[in-house]
PyMOL Python script that loads the backbone (N, CA, C, O; Angstrom):
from pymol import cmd

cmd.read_pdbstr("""\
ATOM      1  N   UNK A   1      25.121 -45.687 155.890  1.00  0.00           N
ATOM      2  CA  UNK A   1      26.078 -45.251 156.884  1.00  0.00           C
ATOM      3  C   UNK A   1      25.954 -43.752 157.155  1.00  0.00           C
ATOM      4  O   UNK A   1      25.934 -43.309 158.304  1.00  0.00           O
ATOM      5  N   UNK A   2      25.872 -42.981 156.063  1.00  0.00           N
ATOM      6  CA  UNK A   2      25.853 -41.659 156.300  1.00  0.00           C
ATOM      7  C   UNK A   2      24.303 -40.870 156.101  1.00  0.00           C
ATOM      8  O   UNK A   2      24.020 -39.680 156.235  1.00  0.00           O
ATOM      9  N   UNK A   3      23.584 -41.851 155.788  1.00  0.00           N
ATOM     10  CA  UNK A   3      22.008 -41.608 156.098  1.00  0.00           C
ATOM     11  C   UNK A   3      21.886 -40.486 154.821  1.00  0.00           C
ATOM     12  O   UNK A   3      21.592 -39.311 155.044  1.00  0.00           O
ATOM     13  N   UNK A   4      22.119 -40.947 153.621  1.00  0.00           N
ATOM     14  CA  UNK A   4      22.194 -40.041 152.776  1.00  0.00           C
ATOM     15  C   UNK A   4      21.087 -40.840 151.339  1.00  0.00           C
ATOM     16  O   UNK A   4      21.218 -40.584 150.142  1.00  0.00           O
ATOM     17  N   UNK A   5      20.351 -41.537 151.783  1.00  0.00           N
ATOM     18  CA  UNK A   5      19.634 -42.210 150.872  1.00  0.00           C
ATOM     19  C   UNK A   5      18.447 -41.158 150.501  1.00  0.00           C
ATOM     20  O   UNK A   5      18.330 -40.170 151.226  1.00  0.00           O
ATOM     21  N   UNK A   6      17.420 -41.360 149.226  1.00  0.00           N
ATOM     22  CA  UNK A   6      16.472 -40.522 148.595  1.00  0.00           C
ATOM     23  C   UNK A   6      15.513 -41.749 147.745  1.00  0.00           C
ATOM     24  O   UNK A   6      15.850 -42.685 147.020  1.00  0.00           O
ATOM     25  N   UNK A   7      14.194 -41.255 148.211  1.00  0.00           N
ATOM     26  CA  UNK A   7      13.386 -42.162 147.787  1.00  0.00           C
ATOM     27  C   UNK A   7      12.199 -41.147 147.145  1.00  0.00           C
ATOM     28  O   UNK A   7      11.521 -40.336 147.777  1.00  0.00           O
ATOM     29  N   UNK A   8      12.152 -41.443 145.672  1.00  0.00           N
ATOM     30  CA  UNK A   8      11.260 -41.050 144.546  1.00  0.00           C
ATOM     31  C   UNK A   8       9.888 -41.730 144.647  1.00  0.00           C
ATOM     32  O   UNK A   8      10.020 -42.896 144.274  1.00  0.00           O
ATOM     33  N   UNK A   9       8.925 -41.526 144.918  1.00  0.00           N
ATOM     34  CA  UNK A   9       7.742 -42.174 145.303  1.00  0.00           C
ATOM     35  C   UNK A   9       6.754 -41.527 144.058  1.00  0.00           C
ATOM     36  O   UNK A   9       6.633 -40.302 144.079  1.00  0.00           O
ATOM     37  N   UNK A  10       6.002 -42.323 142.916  1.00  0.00           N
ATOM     38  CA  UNK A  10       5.126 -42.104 142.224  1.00  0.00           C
ATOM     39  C   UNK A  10       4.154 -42.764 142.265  1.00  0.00           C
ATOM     40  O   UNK A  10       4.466 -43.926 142.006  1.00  0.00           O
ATOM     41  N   UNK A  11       2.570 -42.607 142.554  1.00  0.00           N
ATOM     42  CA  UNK A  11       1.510 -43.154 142.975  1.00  0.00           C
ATOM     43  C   UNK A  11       0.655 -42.904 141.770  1.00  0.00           C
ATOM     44  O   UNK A  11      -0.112 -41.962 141.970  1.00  0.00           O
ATOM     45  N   UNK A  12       0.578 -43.269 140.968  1.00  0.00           N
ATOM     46  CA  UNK A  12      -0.586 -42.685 139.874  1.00  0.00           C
ATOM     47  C   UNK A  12      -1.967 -42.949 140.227  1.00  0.00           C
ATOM     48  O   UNK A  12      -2.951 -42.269 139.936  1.00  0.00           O
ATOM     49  N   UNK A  13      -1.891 -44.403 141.127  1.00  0.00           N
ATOM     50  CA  UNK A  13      -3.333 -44.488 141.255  1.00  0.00           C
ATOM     51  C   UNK A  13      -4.041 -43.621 142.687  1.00  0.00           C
ATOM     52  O   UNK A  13      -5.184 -43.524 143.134  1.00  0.00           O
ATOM     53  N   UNK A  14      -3.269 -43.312 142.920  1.00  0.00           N
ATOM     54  CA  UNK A  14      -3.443 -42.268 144.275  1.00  0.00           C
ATOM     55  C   UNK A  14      -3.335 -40.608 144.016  1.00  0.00           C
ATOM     56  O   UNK A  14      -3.774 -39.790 144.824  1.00  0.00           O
ATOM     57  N   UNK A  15      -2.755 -40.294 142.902  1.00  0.00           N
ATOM     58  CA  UNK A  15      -2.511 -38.991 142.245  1.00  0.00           C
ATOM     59  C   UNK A  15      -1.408 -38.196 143.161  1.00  0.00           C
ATOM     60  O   UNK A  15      -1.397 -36.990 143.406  1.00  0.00           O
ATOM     61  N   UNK A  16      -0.580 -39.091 143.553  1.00  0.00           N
ATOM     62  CA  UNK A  16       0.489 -38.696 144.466  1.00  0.00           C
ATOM     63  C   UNK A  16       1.668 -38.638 144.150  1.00  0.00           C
ATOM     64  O   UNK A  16       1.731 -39.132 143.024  1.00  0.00           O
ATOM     65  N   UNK A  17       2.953 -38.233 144.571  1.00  0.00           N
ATOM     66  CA  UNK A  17       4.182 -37.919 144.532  1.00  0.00           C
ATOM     67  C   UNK A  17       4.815 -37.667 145.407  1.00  0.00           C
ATOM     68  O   UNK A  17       4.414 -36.681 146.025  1.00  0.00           O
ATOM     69  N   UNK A  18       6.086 -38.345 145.957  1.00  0.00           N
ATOM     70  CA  UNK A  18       6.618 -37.898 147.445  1.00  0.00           C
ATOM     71  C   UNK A  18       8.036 -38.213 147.007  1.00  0.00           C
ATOM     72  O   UNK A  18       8.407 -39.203 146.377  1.00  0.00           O
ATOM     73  N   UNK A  19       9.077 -36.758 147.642  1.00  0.00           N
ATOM     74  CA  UNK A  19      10.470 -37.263 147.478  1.00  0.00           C
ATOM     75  C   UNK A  19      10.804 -37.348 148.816  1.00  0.00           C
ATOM     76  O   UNK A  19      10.648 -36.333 149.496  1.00  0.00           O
ATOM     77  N   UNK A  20      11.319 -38.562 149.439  1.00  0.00           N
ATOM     78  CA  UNK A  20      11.656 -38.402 150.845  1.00  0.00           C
ATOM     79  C   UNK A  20      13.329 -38.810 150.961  1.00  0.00           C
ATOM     80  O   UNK A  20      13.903 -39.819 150.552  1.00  0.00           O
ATOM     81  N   UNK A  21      13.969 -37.392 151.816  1.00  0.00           N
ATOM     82  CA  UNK A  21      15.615 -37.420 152.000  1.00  0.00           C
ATOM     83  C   UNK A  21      15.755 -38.339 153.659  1.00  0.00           C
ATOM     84  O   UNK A  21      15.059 -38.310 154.674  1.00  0.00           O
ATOM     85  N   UNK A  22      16.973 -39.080 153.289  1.00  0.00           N
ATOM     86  CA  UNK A  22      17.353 -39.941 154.535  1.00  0.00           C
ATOM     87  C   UNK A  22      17.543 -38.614 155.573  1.00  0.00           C
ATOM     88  O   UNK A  22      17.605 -37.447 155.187  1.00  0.00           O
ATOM     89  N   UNK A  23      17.621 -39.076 157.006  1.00  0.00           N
ATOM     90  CA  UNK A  23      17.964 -37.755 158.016  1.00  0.00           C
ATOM     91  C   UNK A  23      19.439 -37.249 157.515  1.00  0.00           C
ATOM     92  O   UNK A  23      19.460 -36.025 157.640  1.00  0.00           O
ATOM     93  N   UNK A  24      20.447 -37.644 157.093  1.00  0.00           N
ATOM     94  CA  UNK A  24      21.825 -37.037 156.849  1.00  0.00           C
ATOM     95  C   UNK A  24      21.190 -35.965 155.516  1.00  0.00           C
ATOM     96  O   UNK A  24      21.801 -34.978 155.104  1.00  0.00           O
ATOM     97  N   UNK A  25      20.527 -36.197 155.259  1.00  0.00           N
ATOM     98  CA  UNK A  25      20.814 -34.588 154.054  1.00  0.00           C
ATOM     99  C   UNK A  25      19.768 -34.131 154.370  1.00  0.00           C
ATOM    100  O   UNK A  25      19.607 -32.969 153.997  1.00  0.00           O
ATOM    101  N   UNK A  26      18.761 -34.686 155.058  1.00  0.00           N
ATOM    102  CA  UNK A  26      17.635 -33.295 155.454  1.00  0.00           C
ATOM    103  C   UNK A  26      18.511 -32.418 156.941  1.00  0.00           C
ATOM    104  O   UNK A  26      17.859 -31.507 157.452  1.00  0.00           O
ATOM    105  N   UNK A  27      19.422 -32.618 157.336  1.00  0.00           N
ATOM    106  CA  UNK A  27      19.439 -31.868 158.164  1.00  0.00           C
ATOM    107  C   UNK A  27      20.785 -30.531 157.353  1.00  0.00           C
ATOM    108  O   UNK A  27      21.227 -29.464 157.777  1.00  0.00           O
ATOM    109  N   UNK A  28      21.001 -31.229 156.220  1.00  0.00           N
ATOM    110  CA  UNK A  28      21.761 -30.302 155.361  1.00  0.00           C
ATOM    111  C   UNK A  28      21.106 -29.505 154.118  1.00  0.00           C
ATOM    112  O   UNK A  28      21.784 -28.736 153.437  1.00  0.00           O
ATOM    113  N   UNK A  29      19.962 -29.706 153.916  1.00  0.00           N
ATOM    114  CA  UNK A  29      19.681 -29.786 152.652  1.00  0.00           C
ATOM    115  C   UNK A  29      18.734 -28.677 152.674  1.00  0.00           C
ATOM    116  O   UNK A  29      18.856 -28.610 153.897  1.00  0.00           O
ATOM    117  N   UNK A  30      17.920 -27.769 152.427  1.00  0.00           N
ATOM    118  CA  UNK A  30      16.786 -26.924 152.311  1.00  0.00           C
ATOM    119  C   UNK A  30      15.491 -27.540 151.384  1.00  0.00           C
ATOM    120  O   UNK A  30      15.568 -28.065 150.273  1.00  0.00           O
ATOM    121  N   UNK A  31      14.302 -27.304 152.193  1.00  0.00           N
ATOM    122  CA  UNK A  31      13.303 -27.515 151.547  1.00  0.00           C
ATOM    123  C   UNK A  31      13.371 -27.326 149.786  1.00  0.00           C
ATOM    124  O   UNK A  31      13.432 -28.261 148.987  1.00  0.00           O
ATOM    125  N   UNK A  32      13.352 -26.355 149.563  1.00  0.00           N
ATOM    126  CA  UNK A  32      13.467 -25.428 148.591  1.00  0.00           C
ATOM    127  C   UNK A  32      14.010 -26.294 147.082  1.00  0.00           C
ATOM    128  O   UNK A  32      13.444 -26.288 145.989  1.00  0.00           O
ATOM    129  N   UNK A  33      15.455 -27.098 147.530  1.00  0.00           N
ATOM    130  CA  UNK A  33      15.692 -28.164 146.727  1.00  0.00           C
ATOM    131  C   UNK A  33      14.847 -29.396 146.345  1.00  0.00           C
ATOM    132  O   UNK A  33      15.061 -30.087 145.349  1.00  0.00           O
ATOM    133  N   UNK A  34      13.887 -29.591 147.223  1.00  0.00           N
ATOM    134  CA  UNK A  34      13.482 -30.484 147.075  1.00  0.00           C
ATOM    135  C   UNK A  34      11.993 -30.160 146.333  1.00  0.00           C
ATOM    136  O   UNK A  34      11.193 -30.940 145.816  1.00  0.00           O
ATOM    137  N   UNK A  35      11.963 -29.126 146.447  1.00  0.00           N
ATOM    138  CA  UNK A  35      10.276 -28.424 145.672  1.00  0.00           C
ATOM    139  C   UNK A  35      10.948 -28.661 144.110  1.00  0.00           C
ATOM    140  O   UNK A  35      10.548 -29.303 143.139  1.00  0.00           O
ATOM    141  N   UNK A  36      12.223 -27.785 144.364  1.00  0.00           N
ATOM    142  CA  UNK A  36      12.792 -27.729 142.718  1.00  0.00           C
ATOM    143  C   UNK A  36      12.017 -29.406 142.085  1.00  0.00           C
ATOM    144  O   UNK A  36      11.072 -29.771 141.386  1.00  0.00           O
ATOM    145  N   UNK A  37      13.042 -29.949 142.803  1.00  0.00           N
ATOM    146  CA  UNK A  37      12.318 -31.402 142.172  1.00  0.00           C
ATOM    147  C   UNK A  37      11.394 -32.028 141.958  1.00  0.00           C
ATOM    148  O   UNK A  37      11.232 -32.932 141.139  1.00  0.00           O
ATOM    149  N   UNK A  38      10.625 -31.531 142.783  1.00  0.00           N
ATOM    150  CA  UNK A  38       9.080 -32.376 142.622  1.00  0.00           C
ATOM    151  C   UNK A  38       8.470 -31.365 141.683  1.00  0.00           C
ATOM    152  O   UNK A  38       7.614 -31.904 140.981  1.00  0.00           O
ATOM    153  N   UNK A  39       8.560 -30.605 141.536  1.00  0.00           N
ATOM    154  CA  UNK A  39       8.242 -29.362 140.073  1.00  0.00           C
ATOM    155  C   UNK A  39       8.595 -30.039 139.350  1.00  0.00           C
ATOM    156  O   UNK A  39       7.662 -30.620 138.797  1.00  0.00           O
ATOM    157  N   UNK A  40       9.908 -30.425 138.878  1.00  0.00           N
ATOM    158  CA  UNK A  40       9.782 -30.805 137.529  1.00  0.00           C
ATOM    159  C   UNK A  40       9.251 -32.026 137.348  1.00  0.00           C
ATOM    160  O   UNK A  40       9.161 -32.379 136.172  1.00  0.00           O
ATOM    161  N   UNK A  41       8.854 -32.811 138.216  1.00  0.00           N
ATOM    162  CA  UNK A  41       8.590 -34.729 138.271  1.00  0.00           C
ATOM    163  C   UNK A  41       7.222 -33.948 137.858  1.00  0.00           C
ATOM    164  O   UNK A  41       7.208 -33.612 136.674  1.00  0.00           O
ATOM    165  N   UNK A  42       6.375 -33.690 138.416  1.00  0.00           N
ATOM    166  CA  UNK A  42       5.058 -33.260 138.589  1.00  0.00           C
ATOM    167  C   UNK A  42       4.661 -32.166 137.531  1.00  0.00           C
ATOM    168  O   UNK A  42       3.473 -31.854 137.453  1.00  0.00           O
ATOM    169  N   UNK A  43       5.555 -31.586 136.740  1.00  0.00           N
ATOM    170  CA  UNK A  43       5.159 -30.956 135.140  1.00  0.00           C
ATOM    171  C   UNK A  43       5.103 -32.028 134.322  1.00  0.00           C
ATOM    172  O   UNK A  43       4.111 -32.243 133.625  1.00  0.00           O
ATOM    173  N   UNK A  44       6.459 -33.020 134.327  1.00  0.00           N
ATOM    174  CA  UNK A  44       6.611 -33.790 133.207  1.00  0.00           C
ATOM    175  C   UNK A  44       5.253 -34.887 133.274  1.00  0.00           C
ATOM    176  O   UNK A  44       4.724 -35.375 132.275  1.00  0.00           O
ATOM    177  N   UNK A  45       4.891 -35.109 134.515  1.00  0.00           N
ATOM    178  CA  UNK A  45       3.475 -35.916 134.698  1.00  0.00           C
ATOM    179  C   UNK A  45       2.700 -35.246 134.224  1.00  0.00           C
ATOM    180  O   UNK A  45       2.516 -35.629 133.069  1.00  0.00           O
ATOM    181  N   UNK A  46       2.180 -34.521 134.434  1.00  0.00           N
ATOM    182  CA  UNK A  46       1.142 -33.528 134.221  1.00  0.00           C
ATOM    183  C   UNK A  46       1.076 -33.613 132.389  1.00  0.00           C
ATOM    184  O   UNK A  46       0.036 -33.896 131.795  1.00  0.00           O
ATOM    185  N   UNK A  47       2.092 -33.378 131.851  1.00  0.00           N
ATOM    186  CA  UNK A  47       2.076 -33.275 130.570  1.00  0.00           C
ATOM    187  C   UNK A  47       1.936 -34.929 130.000  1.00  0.00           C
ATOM    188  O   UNK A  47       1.787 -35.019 128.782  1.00  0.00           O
ATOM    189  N   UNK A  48       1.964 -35.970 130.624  1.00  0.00           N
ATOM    190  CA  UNK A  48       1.616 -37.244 129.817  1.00  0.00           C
ATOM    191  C   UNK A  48       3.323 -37.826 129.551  1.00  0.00           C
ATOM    192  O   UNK A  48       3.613 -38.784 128.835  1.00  0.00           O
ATOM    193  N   UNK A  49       4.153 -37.104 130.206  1.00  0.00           N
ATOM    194  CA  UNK A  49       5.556 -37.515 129.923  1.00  0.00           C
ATOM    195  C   UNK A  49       6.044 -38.170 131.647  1.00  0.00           C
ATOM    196  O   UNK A  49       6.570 -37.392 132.443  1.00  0.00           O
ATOM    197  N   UNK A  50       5.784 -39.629 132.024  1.00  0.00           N
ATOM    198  CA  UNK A  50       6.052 -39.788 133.614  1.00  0.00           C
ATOM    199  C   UNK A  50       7.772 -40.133 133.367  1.00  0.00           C
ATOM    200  O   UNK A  50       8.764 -39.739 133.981  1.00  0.00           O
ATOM    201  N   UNK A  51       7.591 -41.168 132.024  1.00  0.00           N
ATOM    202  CA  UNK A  51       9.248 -41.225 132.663  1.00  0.00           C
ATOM    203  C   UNK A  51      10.210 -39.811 132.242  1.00  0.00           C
ATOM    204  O   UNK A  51      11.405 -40.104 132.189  1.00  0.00           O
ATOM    205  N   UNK A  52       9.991 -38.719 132.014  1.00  0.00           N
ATOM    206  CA  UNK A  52      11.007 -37.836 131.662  1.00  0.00           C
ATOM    207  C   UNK A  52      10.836 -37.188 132.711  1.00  0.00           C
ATOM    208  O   UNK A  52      11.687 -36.305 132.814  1.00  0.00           O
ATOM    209  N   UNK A  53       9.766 -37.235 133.959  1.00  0.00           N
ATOM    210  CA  UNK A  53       9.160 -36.258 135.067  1.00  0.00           C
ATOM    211  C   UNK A  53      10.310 -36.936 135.917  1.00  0.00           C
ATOM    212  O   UNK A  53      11.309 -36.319 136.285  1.00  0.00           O
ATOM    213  N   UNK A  54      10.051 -38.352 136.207  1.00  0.00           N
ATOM    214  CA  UNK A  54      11.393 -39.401 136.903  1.00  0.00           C
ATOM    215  C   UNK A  54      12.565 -38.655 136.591  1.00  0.00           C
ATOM    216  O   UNK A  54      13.227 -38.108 137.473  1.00  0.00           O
ATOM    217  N   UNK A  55      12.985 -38.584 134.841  1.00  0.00           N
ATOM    218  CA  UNK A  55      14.433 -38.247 135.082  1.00  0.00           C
ATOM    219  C   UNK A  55      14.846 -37.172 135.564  1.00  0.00           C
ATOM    220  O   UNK A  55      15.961 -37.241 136.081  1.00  0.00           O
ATOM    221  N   UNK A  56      14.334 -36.185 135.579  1.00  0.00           N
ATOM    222  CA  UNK A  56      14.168 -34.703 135.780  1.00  0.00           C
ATOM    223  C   UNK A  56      13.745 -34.524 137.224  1.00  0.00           C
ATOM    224  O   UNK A  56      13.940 -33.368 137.599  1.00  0.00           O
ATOM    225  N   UNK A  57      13.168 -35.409 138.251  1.00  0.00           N
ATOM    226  CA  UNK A  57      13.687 -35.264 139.261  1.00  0.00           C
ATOM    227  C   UNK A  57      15.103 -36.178 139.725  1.00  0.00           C
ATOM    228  O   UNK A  57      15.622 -35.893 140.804  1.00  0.00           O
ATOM    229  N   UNK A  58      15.436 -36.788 139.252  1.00  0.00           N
ATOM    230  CA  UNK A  58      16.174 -38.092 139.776  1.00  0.00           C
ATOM    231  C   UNK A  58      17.740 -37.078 139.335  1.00  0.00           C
ATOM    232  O   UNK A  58      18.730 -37.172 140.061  1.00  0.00           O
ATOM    233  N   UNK A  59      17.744 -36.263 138.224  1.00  0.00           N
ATOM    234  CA  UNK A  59      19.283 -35.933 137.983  1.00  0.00           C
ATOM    235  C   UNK A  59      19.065 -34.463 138.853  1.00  0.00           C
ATOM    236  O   UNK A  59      20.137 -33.874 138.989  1.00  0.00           O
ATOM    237  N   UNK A  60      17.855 -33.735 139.486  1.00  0.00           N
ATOM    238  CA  UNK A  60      17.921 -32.862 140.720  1.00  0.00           C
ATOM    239  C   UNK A  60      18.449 -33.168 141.761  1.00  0.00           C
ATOM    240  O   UNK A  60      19.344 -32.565 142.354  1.00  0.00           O
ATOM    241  N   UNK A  61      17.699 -34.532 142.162  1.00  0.00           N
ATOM    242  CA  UNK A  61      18.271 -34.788 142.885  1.00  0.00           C
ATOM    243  C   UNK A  61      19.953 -34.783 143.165  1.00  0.00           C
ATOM    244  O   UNK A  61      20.755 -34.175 143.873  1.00  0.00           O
ATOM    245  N   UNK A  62      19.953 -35.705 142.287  1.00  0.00           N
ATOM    246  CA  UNK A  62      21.716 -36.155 142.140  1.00  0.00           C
ATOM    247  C   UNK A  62      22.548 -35.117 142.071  1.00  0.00           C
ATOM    248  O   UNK A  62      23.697 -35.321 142.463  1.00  0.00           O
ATOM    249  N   UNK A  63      22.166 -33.654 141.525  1.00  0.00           N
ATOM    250  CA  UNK A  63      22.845 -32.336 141.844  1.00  0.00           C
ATOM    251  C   UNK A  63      23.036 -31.531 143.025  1.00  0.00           C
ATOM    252  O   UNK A  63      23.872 -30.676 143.315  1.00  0.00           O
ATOM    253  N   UNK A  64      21.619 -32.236 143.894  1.00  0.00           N
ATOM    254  CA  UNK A  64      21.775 -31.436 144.701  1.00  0.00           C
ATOM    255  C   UNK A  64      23.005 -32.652 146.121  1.00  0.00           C
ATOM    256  O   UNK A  64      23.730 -32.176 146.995  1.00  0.00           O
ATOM    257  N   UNK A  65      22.857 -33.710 145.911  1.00  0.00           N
ATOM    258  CA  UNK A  65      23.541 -34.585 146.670  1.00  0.00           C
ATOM    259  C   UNK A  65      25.113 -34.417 145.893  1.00  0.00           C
ATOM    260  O   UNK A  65      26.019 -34.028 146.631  1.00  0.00           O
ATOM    261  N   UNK A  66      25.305 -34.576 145.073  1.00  0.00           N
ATOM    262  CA  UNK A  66      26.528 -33.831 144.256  1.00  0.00           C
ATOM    263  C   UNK A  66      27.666 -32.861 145.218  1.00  0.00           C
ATOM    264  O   UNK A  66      28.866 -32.922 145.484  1.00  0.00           O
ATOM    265  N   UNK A  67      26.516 -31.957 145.547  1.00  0.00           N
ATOM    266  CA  UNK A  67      27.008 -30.670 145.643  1.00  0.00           C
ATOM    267  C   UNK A  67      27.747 -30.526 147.762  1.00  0.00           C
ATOM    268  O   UNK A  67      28.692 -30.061 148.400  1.00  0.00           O
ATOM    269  N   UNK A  68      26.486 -31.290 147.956  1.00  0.00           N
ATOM    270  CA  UNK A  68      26.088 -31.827 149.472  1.00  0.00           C
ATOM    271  C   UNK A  68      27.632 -33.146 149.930  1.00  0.00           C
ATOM    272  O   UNK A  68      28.632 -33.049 150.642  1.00  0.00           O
ATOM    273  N   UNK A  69      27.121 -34.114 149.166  1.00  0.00           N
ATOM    274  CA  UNK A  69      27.428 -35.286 149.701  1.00  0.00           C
ATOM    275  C   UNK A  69      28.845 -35.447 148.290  1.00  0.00           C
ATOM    276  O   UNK A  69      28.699 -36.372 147.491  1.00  0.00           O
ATOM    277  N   UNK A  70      29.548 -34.919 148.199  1.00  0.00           N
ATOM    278  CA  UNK A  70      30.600 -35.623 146.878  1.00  0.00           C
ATOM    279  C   UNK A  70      30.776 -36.972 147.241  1.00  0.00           C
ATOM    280  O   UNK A  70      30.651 -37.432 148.376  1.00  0.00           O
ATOM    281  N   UNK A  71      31.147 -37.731 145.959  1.00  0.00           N
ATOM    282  CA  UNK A  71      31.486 -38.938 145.763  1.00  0.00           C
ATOM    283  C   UNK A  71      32.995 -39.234 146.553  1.00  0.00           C
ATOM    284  O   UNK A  71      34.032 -38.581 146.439  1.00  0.00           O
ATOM    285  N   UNK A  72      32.735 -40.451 147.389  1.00  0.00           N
ATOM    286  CA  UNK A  72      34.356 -40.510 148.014  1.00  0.00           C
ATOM    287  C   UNK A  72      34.803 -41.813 147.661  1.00  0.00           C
ATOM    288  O   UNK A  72      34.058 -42.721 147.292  1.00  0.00           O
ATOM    289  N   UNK A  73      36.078 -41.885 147.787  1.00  0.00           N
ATOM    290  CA  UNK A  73      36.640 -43.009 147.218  1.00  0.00           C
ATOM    291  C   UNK A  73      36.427 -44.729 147.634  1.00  0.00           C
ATOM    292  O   UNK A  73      36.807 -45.809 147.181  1.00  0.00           O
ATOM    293  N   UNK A  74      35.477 -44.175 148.917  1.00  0.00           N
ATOM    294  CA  UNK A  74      35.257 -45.924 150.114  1.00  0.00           C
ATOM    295  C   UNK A  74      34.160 -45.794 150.070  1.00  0.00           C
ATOM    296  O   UNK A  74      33.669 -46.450 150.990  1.00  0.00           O
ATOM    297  N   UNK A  75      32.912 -44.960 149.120  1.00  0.00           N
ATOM    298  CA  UNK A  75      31.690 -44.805 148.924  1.00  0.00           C
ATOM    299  C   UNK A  75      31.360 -46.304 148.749  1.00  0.00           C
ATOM    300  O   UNK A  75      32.301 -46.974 148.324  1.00  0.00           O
ATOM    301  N   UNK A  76      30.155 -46.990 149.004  1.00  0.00           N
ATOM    302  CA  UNK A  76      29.726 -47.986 148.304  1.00  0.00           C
ATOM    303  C   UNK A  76      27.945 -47.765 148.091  1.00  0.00           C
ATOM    304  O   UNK A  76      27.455 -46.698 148.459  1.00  0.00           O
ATOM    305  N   UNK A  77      27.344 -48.497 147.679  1.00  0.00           N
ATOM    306  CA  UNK A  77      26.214 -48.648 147.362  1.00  0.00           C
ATOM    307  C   UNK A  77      25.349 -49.452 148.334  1.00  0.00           C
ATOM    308  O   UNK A  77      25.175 -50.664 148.215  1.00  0.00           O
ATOM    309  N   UNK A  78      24.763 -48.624 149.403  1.00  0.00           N
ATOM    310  CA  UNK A  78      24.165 -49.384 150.488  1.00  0.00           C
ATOM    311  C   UNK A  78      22.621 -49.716 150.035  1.00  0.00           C
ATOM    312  O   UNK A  78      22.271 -50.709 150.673  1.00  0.00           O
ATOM    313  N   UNK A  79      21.957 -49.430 149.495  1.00  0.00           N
ATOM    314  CA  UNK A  79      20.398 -49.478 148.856  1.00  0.00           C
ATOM    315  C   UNK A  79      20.353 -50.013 147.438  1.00  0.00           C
ATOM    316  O   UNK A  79      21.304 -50.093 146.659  1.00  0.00           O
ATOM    317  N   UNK A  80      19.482 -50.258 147.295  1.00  0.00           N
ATOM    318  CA  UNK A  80      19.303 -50.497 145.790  1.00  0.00           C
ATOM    319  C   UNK A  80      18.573 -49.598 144.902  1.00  0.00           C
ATOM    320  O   UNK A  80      17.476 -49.173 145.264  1.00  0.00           O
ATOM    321  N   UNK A  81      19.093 -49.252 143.726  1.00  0.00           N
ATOM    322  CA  UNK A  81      18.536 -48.431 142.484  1.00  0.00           C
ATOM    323  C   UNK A  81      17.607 -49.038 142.001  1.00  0.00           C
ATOM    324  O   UNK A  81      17.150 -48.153 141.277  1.00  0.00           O
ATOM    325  N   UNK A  82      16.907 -49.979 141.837  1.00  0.00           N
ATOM    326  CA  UNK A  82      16.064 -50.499 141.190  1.00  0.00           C
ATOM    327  C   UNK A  82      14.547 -49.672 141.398  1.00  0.00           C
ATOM    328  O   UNK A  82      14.012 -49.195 142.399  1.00  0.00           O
ATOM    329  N   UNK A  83      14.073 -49.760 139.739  1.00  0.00           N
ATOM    330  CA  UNK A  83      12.891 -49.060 140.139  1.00  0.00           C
ATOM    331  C   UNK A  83      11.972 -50.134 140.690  1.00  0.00           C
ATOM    332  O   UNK A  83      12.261 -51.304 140.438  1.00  0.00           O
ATOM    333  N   UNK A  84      10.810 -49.838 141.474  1.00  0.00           N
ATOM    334  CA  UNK A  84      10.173 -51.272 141.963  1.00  0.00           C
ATOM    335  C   UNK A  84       8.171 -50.615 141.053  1.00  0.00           C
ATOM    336  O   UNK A  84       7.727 -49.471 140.955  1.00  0.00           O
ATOM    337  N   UNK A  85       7.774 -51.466 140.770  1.00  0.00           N
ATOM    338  CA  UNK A  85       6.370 -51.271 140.207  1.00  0.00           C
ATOM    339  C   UNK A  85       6.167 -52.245 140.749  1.00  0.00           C
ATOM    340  O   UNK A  85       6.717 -53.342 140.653  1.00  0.00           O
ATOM    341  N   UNK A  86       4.711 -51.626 141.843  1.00  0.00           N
ATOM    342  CA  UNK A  86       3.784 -52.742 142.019  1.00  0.00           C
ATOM    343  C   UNK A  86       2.384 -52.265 141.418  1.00  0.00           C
ATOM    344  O   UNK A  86       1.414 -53.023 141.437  1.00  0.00           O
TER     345      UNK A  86
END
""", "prot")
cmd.dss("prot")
cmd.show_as("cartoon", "prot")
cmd.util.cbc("prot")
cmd.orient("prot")
């Protein structure tokens, strides 16, 4: 509804990484936040640690939508959290 979704993209077999913000918080949001994050996803890879690189962008994220988007009381859950591995 409020176009506030975030999608964590890890490609190992491609040597890739992409965080992509729905249009409602890229038109709020600064690049800059989103480097933060892929820095730390992309150290913790780098070092042989992928799922701590995940959490370490995933709770950036969530700070920076936190800060952006607060939790409201008629919030619901339009997407799904699930991680997907293909």
């Amino acid at each position: 509804e409020r176009r506030t979704g975030v999608l964590v993209l890890v490609s190992l077999a491609e040597r890739r990484a992409e965080i992509v913000a729905d249009a409602g918080i890229s038109e709020r949001v600064d690049q800059v936040a989103w480097d933060s994050a892929m820095y730390a996803l992309i150290g913790e890879i780098r070092a042989g640690r992928l799922a701590e690189g995940i959490i370490a962008a995933v709770a950036s994220i969530g700070a920076v939508l936190a800060a952006h988007f607060p939790r409201r009381l008629d919030d619901k859950e339009e997407l799904s959290d699930d991680v997907v591995i293909l």
